[in-house]
C-alpha positions as CSV (number, residue, x, y, z in Angstrom):
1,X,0.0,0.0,0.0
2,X,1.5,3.1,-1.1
3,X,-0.3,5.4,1.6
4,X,0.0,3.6,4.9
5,X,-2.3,6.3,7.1
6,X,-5.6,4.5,6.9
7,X,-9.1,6.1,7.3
8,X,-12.6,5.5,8.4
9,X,-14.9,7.1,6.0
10,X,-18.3,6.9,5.1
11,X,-18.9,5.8,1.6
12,X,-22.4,7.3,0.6
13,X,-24.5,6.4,-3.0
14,X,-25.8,9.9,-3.4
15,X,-27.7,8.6,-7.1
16,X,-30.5,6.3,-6.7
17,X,-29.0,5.0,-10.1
18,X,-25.6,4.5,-8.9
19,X,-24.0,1.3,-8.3
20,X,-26.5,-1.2,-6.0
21,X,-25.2,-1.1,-1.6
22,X,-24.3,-5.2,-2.9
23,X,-21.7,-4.4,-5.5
24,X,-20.0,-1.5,-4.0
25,X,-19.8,-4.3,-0.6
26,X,-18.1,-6.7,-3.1
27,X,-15.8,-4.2,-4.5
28,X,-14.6,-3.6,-0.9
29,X,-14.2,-7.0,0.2
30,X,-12.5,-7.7,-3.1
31,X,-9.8,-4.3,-2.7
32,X,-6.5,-6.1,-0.2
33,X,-6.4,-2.2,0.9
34,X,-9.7,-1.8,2.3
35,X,-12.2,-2.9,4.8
36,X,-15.4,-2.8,5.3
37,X,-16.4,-2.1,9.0
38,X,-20.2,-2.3,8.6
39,X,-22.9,-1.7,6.2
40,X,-24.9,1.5,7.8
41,X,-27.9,2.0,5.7
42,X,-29.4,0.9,2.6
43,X,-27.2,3.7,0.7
44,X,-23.7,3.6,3.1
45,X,-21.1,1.5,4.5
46,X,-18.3,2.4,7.1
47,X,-14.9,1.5,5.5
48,X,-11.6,2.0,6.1
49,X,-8.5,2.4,4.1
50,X,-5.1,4.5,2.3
51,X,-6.5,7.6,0.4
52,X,-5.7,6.0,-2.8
53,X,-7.2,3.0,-2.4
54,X,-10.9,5.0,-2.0
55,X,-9.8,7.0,-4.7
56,X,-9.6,4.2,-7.0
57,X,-12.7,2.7,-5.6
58,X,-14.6,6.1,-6.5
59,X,-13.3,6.4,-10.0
60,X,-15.0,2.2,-10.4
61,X,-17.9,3.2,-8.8
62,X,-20.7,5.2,-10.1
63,X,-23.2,7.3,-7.8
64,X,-21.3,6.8,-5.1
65,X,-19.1,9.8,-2.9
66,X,-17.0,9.3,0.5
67,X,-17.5,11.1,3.4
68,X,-14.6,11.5,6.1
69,X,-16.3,10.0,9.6
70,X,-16.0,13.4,12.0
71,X,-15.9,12.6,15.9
72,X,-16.1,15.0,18.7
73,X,-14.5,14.7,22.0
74,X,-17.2,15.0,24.8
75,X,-16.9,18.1,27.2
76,X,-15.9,17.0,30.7
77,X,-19.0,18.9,32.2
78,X,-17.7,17.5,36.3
79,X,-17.5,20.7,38.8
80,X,-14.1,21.5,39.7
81,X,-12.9,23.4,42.9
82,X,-11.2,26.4,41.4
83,X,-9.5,27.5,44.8
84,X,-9.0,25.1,48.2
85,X,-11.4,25.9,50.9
86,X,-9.7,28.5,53.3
């Protein structure tokens, strides 16, 4: 693999014609450089994988777009003593 920083992303058929949710699947499980991590909806799947690998993926599959998988870290909302009792 010629990119070695692998990424979760979201691949998303955004044309009802596109390629089928079944053949995009395949074309995952068939690429050595991805994986699939789960199929979310009807129209996406979680994958994982080298930018170039995706890229490749995108150009063989019609319809179809990848969106990067955003995460948030949660606010610690705990009190806090801002001074020791005097």
């Amino acid at each position: 693999m010629a990119d070695s920083e692998r990424k979760r992303l979201i691949l998303n058929q955004f044309q009802p014609d596109g390629a089928k949710l079944e053949e995009a699947a395949q074309r995952v499980l068939a690429s050595p450089d991805l994986r699939l991590l789960r199929e979310n909806s009807p129209t996406s799947l979680l994958i994982e994988g080298a930018a170039d690998a995706v890229a490749r993926l995108l150009g063989d599959l019609k319809g179809w777009n990848v969106l990067p998988v955003v995460t948030y870290a949660r606010p610690d909302t705990r009190a806090r003593v801002l001074e020791p009792p005097s």
